[in-house]
ZAMI-897524 format. One line per field, with one value per residue (C-alpha): x, y, z. Coordinates in steps of 0.05 Angstrom, whole numbers, plus 32768, in hexadecimal, padded with zeros to 4 digits. Layout:
# residues N
X <- X; ...
Y <- Y; ...
Z <- Z; ...
This chain:
# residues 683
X <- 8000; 8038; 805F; 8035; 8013; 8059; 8069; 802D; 8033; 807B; 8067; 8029; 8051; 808E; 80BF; 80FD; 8102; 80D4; 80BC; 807E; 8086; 8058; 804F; 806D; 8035; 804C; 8071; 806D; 80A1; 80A0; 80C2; 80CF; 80AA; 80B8; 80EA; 80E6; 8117; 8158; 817B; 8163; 81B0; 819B; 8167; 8192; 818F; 8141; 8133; 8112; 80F6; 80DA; 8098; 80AF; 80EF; 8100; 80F5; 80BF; 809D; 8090; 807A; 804F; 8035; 802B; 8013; 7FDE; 8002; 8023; 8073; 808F; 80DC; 80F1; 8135; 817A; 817D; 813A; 8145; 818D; 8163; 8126; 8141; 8195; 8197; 817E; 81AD; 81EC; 81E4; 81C7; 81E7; 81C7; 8194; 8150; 8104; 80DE; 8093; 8076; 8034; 8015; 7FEE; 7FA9; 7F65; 7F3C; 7F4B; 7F87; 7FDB; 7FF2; 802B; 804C; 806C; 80A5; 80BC; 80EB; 80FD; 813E; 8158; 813D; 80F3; 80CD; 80D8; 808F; 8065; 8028; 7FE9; 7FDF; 8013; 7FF7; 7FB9; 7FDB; 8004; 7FCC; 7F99; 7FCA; 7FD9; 7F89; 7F88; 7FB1; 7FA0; 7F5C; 7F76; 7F9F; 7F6C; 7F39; 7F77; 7F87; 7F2F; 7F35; 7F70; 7F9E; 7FEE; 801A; 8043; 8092; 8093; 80D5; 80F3; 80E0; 812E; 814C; 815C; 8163; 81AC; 81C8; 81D3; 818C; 8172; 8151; 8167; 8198; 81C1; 81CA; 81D8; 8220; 822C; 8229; 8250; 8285; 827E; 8282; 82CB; 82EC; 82E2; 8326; 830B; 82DE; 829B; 8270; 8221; 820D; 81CB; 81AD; 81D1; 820C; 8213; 823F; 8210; 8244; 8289; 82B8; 82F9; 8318; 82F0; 830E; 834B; 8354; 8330; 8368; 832D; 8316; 82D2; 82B2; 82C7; 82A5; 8262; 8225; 8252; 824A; 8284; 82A6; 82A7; 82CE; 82FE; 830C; 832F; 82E9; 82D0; 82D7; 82A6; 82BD; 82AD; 8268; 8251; 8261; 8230; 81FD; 81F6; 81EE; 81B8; 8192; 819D; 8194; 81D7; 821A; 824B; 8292; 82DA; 8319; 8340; 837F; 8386; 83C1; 83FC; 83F7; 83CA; 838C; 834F; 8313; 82CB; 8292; 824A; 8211; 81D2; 818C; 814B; 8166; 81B7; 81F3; 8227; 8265; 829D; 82E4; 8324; 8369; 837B; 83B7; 83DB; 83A9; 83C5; 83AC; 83B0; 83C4; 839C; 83AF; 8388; 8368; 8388; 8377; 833E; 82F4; 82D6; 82C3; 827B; 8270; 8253; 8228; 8230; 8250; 8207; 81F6; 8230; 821B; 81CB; 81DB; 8210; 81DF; 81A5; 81CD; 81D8; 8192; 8185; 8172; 816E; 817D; 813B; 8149; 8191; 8178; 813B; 8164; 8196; 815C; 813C; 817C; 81BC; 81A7; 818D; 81C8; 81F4; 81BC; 81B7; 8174; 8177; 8198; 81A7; 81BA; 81EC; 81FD; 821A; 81F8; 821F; 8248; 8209; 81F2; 81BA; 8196; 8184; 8157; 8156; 8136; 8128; 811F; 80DF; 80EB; 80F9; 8111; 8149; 8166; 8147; 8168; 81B0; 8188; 81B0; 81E0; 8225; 8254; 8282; 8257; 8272; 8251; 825E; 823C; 8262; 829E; 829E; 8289; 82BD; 82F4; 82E4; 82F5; 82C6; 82B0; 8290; 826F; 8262; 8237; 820F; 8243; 827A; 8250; 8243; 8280; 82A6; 8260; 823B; 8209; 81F1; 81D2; 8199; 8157; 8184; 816A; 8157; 8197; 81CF; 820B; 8223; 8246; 8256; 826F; 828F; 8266; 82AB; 82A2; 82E1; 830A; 82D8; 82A0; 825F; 823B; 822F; 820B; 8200; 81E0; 81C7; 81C1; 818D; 81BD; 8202; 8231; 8274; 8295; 82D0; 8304; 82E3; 82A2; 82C1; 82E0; 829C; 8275; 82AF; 82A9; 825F; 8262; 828D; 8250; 8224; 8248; 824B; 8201; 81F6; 8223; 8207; 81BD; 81CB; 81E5; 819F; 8170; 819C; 818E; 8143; 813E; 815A; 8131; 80EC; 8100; 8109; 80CF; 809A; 80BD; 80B3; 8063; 802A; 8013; 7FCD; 7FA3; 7F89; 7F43; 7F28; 7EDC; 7EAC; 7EE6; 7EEC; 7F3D; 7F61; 7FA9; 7FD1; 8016; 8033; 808A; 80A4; 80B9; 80FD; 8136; 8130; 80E4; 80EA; 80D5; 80C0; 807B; 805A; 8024; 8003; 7FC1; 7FC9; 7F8D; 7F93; 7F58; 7F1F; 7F33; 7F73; 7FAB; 7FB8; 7FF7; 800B; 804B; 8080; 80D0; 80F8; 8118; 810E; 814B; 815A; 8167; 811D; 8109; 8133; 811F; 80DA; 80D4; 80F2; 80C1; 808B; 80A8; 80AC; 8064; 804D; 8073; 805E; 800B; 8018; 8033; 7FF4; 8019; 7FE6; 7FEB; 800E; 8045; 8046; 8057; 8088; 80AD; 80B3; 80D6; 8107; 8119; 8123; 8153; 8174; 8185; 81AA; 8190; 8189; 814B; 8109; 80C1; 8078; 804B; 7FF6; 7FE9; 7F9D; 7F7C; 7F3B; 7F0C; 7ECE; 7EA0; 7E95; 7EA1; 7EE3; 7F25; 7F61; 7F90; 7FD9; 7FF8; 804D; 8050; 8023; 7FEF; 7FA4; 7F6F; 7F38; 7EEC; 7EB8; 7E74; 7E3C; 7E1B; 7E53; 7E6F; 7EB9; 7EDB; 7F2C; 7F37; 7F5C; 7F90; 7FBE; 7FFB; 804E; 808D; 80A2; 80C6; 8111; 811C; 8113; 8112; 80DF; 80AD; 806B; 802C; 7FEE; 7FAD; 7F6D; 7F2D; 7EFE; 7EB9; 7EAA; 7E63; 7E4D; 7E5A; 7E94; 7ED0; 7F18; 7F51; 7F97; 7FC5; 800F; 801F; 802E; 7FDF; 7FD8; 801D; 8032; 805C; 8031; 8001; 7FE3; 7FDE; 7F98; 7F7B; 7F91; 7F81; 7F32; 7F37; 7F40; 7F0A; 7EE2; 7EF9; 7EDD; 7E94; 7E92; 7EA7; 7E76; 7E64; 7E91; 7EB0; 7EF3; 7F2C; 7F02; 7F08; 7F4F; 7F58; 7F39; 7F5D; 7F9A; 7F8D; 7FA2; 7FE1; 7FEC; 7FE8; 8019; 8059; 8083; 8077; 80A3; 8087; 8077; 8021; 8002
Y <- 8000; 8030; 8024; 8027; 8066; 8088; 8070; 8083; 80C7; 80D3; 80C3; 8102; 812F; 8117; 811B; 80F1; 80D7; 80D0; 80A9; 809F; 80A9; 8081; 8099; 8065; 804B; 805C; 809D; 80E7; 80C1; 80C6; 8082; 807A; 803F; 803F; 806C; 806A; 8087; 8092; 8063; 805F; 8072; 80C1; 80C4; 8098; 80DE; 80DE; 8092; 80A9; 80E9; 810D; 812E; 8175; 816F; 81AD; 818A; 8186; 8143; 8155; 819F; 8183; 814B; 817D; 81B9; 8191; 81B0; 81A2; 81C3; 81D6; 81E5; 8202; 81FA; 81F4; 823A; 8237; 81F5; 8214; 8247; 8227; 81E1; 81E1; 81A5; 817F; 81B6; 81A4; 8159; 8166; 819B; 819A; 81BD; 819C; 81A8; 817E; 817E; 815D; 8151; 812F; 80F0; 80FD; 80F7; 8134; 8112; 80EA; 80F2; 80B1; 80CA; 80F3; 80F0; 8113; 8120; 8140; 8162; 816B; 81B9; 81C5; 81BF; 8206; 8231; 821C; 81E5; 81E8; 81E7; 819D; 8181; 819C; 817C; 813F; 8135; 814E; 811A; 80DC; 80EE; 80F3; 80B1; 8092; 80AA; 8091; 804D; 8046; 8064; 8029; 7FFD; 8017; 8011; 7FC2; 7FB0; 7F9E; 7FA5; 7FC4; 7F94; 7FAF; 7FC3; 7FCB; 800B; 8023; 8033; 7FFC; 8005; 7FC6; 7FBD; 7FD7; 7F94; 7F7E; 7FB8; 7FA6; 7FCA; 7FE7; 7FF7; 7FA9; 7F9C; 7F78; 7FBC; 7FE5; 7FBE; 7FBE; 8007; 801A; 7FED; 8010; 8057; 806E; 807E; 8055; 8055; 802C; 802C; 8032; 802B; 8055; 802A; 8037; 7FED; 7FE8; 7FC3; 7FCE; 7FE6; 7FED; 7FCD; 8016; 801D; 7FE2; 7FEF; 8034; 801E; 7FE4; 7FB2; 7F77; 7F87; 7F47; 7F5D; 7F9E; 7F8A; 7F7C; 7FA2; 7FF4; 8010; 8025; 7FE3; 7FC6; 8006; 8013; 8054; 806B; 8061; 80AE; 80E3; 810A; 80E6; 80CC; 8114; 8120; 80DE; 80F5; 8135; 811A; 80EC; 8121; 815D; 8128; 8163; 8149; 8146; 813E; 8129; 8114; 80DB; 80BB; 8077; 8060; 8067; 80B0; 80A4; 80CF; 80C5; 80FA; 80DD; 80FF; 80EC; 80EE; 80DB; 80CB; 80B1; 805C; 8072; 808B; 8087; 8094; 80AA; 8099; 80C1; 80CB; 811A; 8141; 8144; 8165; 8193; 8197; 816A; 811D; 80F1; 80A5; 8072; 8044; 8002; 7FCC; 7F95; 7FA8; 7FEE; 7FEB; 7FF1; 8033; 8033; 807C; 809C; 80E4; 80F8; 80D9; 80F9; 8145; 8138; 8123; 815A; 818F; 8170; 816A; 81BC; 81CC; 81A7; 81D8; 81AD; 816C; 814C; 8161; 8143; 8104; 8104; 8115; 80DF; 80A7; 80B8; 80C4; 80B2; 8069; 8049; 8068; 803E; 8001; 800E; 7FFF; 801A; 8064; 8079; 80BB; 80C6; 8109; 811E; 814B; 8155; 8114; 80EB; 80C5; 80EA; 80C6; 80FC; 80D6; 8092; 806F; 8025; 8000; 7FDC; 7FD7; 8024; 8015; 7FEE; 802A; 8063; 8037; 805B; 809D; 80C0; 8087; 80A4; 809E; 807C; 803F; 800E; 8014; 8016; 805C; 8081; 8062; 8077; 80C5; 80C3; 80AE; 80C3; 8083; 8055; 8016; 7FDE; 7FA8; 7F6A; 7F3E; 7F43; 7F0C; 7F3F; 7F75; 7F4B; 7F36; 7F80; 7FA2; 7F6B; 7F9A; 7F9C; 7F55; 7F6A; 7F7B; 7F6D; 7F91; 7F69; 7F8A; 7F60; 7F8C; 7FD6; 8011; 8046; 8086; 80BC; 8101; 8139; 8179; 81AE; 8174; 8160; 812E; 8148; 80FC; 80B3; 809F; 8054; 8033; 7FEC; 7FB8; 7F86; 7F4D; 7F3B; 7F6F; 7F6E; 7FB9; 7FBA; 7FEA; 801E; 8018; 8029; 806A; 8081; 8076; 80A2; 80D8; 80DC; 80D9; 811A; 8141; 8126; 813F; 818A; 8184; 8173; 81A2; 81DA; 81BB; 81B9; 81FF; 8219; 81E7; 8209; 8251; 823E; 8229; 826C; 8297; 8275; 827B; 82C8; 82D5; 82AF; 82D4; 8315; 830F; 830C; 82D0; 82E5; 8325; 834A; 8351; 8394; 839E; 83A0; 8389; 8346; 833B; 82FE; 82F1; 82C1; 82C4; 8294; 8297; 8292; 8251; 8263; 827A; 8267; 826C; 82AA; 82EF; 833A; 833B; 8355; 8368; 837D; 8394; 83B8; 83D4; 8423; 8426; 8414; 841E; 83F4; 8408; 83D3; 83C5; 839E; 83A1; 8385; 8384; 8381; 8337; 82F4; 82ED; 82F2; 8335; 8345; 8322; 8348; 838E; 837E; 8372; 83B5; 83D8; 83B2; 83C1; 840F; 8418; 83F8; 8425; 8465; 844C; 844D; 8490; 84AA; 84BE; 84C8; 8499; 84C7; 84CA; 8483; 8476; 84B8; 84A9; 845E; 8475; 8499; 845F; 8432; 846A; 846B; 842D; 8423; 83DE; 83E7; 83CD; 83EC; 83D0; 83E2; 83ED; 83FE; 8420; 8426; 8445; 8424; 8449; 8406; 8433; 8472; 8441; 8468; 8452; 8481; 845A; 8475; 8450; 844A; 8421; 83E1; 83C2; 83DF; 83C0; 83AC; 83BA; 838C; 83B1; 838A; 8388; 835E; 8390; 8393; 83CA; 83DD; 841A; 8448; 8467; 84A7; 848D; 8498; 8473; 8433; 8440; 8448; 846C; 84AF; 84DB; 8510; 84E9; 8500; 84C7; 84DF; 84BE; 84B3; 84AB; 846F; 8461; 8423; 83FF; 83D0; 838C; 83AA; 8380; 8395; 8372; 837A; 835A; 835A; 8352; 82FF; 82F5; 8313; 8315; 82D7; 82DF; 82E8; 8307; 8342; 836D; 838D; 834D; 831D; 835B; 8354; 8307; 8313; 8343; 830F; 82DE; 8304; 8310; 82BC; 82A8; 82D3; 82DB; 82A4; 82A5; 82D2; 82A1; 826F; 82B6; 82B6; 826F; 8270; 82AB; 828B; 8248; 824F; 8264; 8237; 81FD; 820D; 81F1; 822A; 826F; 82A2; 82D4; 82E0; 82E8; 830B
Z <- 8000; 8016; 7FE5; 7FA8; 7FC3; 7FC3; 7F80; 7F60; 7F77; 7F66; 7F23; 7F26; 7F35; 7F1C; 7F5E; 7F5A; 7FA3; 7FDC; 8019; 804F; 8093; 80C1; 810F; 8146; 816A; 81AD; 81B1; 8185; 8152; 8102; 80E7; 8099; 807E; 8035; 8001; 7FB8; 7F86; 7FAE; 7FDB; 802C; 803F; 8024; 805A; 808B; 80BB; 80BB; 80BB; 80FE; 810B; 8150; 8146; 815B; 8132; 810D; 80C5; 8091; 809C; 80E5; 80D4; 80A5; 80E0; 8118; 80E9; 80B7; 8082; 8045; 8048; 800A; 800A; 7FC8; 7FC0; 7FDD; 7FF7; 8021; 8030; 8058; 8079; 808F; 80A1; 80A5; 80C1; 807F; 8055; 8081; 8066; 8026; 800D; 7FC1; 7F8E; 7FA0; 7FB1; 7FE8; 7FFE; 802F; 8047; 8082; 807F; 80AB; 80AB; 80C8; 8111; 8115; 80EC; 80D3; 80BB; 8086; 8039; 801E; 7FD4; 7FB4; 7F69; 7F53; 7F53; 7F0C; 7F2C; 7F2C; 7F6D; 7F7E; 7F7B; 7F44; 7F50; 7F33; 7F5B; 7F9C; 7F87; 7F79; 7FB4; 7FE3; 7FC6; 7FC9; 8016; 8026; 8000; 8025; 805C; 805D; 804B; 808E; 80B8; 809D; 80AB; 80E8; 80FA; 80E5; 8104; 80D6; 80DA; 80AB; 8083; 8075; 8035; 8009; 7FF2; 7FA5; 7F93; 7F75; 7F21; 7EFC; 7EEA; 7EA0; 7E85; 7E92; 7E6E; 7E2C; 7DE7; 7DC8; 7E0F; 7E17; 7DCC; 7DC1; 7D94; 7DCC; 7DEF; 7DBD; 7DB2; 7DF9; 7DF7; 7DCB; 7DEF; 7E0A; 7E53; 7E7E; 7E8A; 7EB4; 7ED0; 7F17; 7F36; 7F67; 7FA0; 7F83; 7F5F; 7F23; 7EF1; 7EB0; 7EAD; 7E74; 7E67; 7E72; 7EB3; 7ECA; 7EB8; 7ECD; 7F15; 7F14; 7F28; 7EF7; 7ED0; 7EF2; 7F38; 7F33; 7F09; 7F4A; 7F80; 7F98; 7F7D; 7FB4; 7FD1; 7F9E; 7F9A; 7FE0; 7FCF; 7FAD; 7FFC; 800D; 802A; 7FF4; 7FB9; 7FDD; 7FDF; 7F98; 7F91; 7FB2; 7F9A; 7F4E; 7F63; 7F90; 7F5F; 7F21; 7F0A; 7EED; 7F21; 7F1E; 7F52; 7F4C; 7F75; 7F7B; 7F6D; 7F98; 7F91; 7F63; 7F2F; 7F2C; 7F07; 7EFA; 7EFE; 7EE6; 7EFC; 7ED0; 7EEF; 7EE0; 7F0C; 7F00; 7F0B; 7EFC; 7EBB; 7ED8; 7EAA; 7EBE; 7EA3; 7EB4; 7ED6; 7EDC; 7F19; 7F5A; 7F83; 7FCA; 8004; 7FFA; 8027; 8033; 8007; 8031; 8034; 7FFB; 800C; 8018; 802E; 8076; 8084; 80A7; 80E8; 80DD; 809D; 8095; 8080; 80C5; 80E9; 80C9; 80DB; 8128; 8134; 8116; 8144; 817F; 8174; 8170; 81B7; 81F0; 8232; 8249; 8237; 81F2; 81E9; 820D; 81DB; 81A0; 81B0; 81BD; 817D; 814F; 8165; 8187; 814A; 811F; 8147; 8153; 8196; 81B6; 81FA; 8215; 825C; 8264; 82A7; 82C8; 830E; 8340; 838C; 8384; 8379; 8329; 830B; 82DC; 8295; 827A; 825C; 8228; 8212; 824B; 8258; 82AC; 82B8; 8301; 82E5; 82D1; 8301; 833D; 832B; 833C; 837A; 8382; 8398; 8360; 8393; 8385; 8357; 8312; 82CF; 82C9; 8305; 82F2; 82AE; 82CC; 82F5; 82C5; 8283; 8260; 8240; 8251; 821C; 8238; 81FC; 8227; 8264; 8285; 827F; 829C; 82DB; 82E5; 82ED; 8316; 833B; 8353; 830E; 830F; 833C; 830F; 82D0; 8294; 8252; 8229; 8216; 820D; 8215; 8212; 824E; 821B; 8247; 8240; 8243; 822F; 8232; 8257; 828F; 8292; 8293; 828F; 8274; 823A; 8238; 81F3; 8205; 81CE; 81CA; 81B6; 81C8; 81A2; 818E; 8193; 815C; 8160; 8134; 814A; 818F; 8175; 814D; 818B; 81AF; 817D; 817F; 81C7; 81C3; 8195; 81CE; 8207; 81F0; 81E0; 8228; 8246; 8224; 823C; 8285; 8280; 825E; 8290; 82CF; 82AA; 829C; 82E1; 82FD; 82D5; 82DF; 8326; 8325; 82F4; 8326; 8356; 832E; 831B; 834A; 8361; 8372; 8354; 8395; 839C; 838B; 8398; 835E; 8337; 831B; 8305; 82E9; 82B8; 8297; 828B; 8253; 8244; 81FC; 81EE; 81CC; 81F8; 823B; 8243; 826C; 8258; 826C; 8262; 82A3; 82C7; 8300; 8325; 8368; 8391; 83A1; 83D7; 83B8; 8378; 834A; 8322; 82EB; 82C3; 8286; 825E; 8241; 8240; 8202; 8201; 821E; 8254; 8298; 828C; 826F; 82AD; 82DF; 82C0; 82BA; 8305; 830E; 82DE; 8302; 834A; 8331; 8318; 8357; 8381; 8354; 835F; 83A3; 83A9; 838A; 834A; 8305; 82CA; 829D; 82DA; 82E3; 82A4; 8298; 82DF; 82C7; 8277; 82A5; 82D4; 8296; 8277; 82C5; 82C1; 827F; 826D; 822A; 8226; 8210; 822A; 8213; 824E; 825C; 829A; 82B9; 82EF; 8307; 8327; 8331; 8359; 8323; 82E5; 82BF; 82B3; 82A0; 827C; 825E; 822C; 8213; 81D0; 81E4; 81C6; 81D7; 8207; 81EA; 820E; 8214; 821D; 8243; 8204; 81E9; 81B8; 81BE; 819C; 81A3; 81D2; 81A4; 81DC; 81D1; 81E6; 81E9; 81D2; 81F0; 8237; 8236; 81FA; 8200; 8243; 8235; 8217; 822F; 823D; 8236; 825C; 8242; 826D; 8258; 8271; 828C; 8298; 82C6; 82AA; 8284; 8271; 825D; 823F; 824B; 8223; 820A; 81BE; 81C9; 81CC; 8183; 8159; 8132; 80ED; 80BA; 80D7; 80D2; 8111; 8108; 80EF; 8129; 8158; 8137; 8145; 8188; 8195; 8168; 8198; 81D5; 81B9; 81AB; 81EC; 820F; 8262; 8271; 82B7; 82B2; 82C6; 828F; 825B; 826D; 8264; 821B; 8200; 8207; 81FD; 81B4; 81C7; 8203; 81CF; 81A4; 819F; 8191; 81AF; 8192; 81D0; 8216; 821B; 8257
C-alpha cells in the first residue's frame, strides 16, 4: 500500500525521490516506512524523526500543513540542519498523512534544482489528494485491525546489462571498447552493472571483479567522504558532477558523473598532476563498513547544537544517535554534590532498574561512577563480563546483553555517562570504539551547554515568580484576574509585567512590557513594576506615573526600552484615567457586548527619551463593564497583521460572552498556551 501510493505519486508530479513516514505507536516519533527513487543511506539522518523536530515532515505533522521548500538556499535558512548534510540544488514538499481527527504520518518528495521556485497548482492538487487517500486507507486499517506489513524501498534500477535494446547489443559493447577512457554504469546504490576494459584498467581492478559490487567497495581508495559527496550530489541534483583521486601510488584519475533517475555513467580519465594536500590511500583489501555515515555524523552534530536542556540532548540522543549506532537502550549519567544523577534514560522496559543509581554516592562501585570519575571508557560485550567487574549490578538485571559506559568531557572535565545498551551480545572493534568516543565528545558539549541553560532557566523562573504577584488584591466592586505565559525561545523568561494595587477604595492597574526575554528583562521589569507601585502610593497622577517611571529607566542605563498602560480605577463613580507609553490599547467590553478598541493619546516607549510628555485620557465605565489589558504576545504572530488579529480578539470577546473572568482569562489565551513555540511573553 505504502509503497505503491508513493510511487504513483512521484510519477504525478514527477519528483525524483521520496518516502512515507508512519507515527510510532507509542511515543510523538515519525519512523520512515518506505523510500523510492534514491537509496535509504541519503535519509540515513532522518530514518527516525521526533515530532517537534525542526524539519519538514514534522512541521507538516504538527501544523496540518503541506511545507514546500524551494530550493537549496531556503532550504539553508529555514532548516540548516538538512542543508549542512545535503548541501545541493533541490525542492522538497511534504505533507502530512491525517484524517480530520487523527496524523498517521507524513510524505516527502523532492525535484531536482531545475524544478520551478514553486510548486504548481496541479501538483499541490496531486500530492494533497494521494496523502488524503492514503490516509483514509490506514485509518480504515487502523479501524479493522490490521498490521502493517514491511514493505521494500522503490530505489533499486535494474542493472545495464539487463537492459533490453540497443544499450545491451554486442555493438555497443564493442563500440564502448574501443573508447580510449573508461566508462562504466552504476545504479542508484552505487553498483557497477557495466564497466569498460579502460575502466578496468585505469581502476587497476578486473572487469569481473567490479561488475554486481558498489564501486567503492571494490576500489577501496574510491571509499572517501570526498568523492561520496560528489555522488550524492549528482544523484540528488540529477547535475553532472565531477572529482579527482589518486590511485596509489601517484597516479590520478578525473571522474565525471552523469546521472539520471535509474543511475549513474561514470566516465574515467587520466589528470595532470593535483596540487594540494596528499592524503594516505587506504590500505588494499575491502572498504570497511562505516559505523555512522559522514551524512550521519553532520545531521547529529547539527542536532546536538540546536538542543536547549538536558531533556532535549537525552531525547535527541534516544531518538538519533542510539539507533545510528544500533543501540537499543540510553542512560544518561550526571553528578550533583558527589552523588549519580540519573538525566534521563530511555529503553528499558523495568524503569527502576535504572532509576535505582539515582543519588548513589559515586564512591559506590559502578560502571557509571567509575567511568564519571575517570574519564575513560568502559565496554562491556556480555552481561557475564559486566557481573564479574560490578557485582552489585546482578540484582534486578536488566534484559540488555552488552554495553558501553562513553565518558561525557567537555573542556577537559567530565560532565557525565552515556551508556547505549544492546539487545544482543556485541562485539566492540577497535573503530567502532573510537566512533562511539568521538560521538560521545559532540554529546558531551551538547550537555554541558544544557545544564548551564536548565541552571539559568531555573534561576530566572525563580526571580520572575518572585517578581509578579501571586494574588490580585481584592478591590470592591471590582472583579480582577491575569495570566502570565513566557516565550518559549530563550530561557522562557521575559519582561512582561503587571500589576493591580488598591489605592483606598479605588485601584491603580499596570501592564507592560520590557524589551528582551533574559534575566535582565526580568530583573528590570521588577524594578519598573516596584517603581509604579511606589509612585501610586505616593498619590502621584497617571501622566506622572508614567513620566517619573521614563526617567528611572533613563537613570538606570539598562539599555533597554519597555512599553507600558497605566490606569486609575475609580469603581464607585464608574471612570478610569488611563496614560499610555508605546503599548498596545485596551480593549472595552460594554454590557451590551459591544467591544470597541479605546483609541488612547499616548507617548514613546519608556527609556528613550527624557522629556517625553504622557498624556491621560478619562474613560467612562458602566456597571457590568469589562476591560482588557494585554501585552503584544496575546496578538502578534509573523504574518500577521496587527489590526486584523487585534479585531479577532475583540471578536473573540463578544463570542465568549458573561463567562466567569478567571474562565475569560483562561480562553483568551488558550490559543496561545497550546502552542508549541511562543516567540513572546503574553500577559
Amino acid at each position: 500500500m505504502l509503497s505503491l501510493t508513493l510511487a504513483s505519486l512521484m510519477d504525478e508530479v514527477h519528483a525524483h525521490s521520496g518516502a512515507v513516514y508512519l507515527l510510532a505507536p507509542d511515543q510523538p516519533v515519525l519512523e520512515m516506512a518506505v523510500t523510492a527513487g534514491l537509496p535509504r543511506a541519503f535519509a540515513a539522518p532522518w530514518e527516525r524523526i521526533g515530532l517537534s523536530a525542526p524539519l519538514p515532515v514534522s512541521e507538516a505533522v504538527r501544523e496540518r500543513r503541506l511545507v514546500w521548500v524551494g530550493g537549496e538556499e531556503e532550504m539553508a535558512h529555514r532548516y540548516p540542519r538538512i542543508a549542512m548534510v545535503l548541501p545541493y540544488p533541490f525542492s522538497l514538499a511534504a505533507l502530512p498523512i491525517a484524517t480530520e481527527t487523527r496524523a498517521y504520518g507524513a510524505v516527502y518528495v523532492t525535484w531536482p534544482g531545475a524544478h520551478p521556485p514553486e510548486l504548481s497548482d496541479g501538483e499541490r492538487e496531486h500530492l494533497t489528494a494521494a496523502c488524503d487517500r492514503l490516509a483514509v486507507r490506514l485509518e480504515r486499517a487502523a479501524e479493522q485491525s490490521l498490521p502493517l506489513p514491511p514493505e521494500p524501498d522503490l530505489s533499486a534500477a535494474p542493472l545495464l546489462g539487463q537492459l533490453s535494446g540497443t544499450l545491451g547489443s554486442v555493438e555497443a559493447v564493442r563500440m564502448v571498447s574501443r573508447l580510449p577512457y573508461g566508462l562504466c554504469s552504476l545504479d542508484l546504490h552505487g553498483r557497477v552493472g557495466f564497466a569498460n576494459a579502460a575502466a578496468a584498467d585505469l581502476l587497476g581492478v578486473p572487469a569481473d571483479r567490479l561488475v554486481g559490487s558498489q564501486l567503492w567497495a571494490s576500489v577501496p581508495w574510491l571509499n572517501d567522504p570526498v568523492h561520496e559527496d560528489r555522488y550524492r550530489a549528482a544523484l540528488l541534483s540529477q547535475h553532472a558532477t565531477s572529482f579527482v583521486a589518486l590511485r596509489p601510488p601517484h597516479q590520478w584519475l578525473s571522474f565525471r558523473l552523469h546521472p539520471s533517475t535509474t543511475g549513474l555513467s561514470v566516465r574515467i580519465s587520466r589528470a595532470g598532476a593535483v596540487r594540494g594536500p596528499n592524503r594516505p590511500a587506504p590500505p588494499p583489501g575491502d572498504a570497511p563498513a562505516r559505523l555512522v555515515d559522514i551524512s550521519q555524523v553532520l545531521s547529529l552534530a547539527g542536532a546536538l547544537t540546536e538542543a536547549a536542556g538536558v531533556q532535549d540532548v537525552v531525547q535527541l540522543v534516544a531518538d538519533e544517535i542510539a539507533p545510528a549506532v544500533g543501540s537499543q537502550g540510553l542512560v544518561m549519567l550526571g553528578a550533583r554534590a558527589g552523588r549519580l544523577l540519573v538525566l534521563g534514560h530511555r529503553g528499558y522496559r523495568d524503569p527502576p532498574v535504572v532509576e535505582r543509581f539515582d543519588g548513589m554516592p559515586l564512591s559506590e562501585p559502578t560502571p557509571g561512577s567509575q567511568v564519571l570519575r575517570t574519564g575513560v571508557p568502559a565496554f562491556f560485550e556480555s552481561r557475564e563480563e559486566l557481573e564479574r567487574l560490578y557485582p552489585v549490578l546482578i540484582v534486578n538485571p536488566s534484559t540488555f546483553a552488552s554495553w558501553a559506559y562513553l565518558p561525557l568531557i567537555a573542556s577537559g572535565r567530565p560532565v557525565g555517562t552515556c551508556v547505549l545498551a544492546y539487545a544482543e551480545p556485541h562485539r566492540f572493534a577497535t573503530e567502532e570504539r573510537a566512533v562511539l568516543i568521538c560521538l560521545a565528545g559532540l554529546i558531551a558539549q551538547a550537555l554541558d551547554r544544557a545544564l548551564l541553560f536548565d541552571a539559568k532557566q531555573r534561576l530566572a523562573h525563580g526571580l520572575q515568580e518572585a517578581l509578579l504577584p501571586h494574588t490580585l488584591p481584592s478591590v470592591p466592586g471590582l472583579e480582577s484576574a491575569a495570566r502570565y505565559l513566557p516565550a518559549t525561545r530563550g530561557m522562557e523568561v521575559g519582561g512582561d509585567f503587571y500589576d493591580l494595587v488598591g489605592t483606598g477604595g479605588a485601584a491603580a492597574a499596570v501592564i507592560g512590557d520590557v524589551q528582551g526575554h533574559n534575566v535582565t528583562a526580568a530583573g528590570l521589569m521588577g524594578q519598573v513594576r516596584t517603581a509604579v507601585r511606589a509612585y501610586t502610593t505616593v498619590g502621584q497622577a497617571p501622566e506622572e506615573v508614567m513620566r517619573s517611571t521614563n526617567r528611572l529607566l533613563l537613570d538606570l542605563g539598562a539599555d533597554l526600552f519597555a512599553s507600558c498602560l497605566y490606569l486609575r480605577l475609580d469603581p464607585v463613580r464608574g471612570r478610569a484615567v488611563m496614560s499610555r507609553a508605546g503599548h498596545p490599547p485596551p480593549l472595552l467590553r460594554r454590557p451590551d457586548g459591544r467591544v470597541r478598541v479605546l483609541d488612547l493619546a499616548g507617548g514613546p516607549l519608556l527609556g528613550i527619551d527624557g522629556g517625553a510628555v504622557y498624556p491621560a485620557t478619562e474613560v467612562g465605565l458602566s456597571p457590568g463593564s469589562l476591560l482588557v489589558l494585554y501585552t503584544d504576545g496575546l496578538v502578534e504572530s509573523p504574518g500577521t497583521d496587527f489590526e486584523e488579529a487585534l479585531a479577532a480578539l475583540g471578536r473573540r470577546l463578544t463570542e465568549l460572552g458573561d463567562l466567569p473572568l478567571d474562565e475569560l482569562a483562561d480562553a483568551l489565551v488558550r490559543p496561545r498556551a497550546a502552542a508549541e513555540h511562543r516567540l513572546d511573553d503574553i500577559a
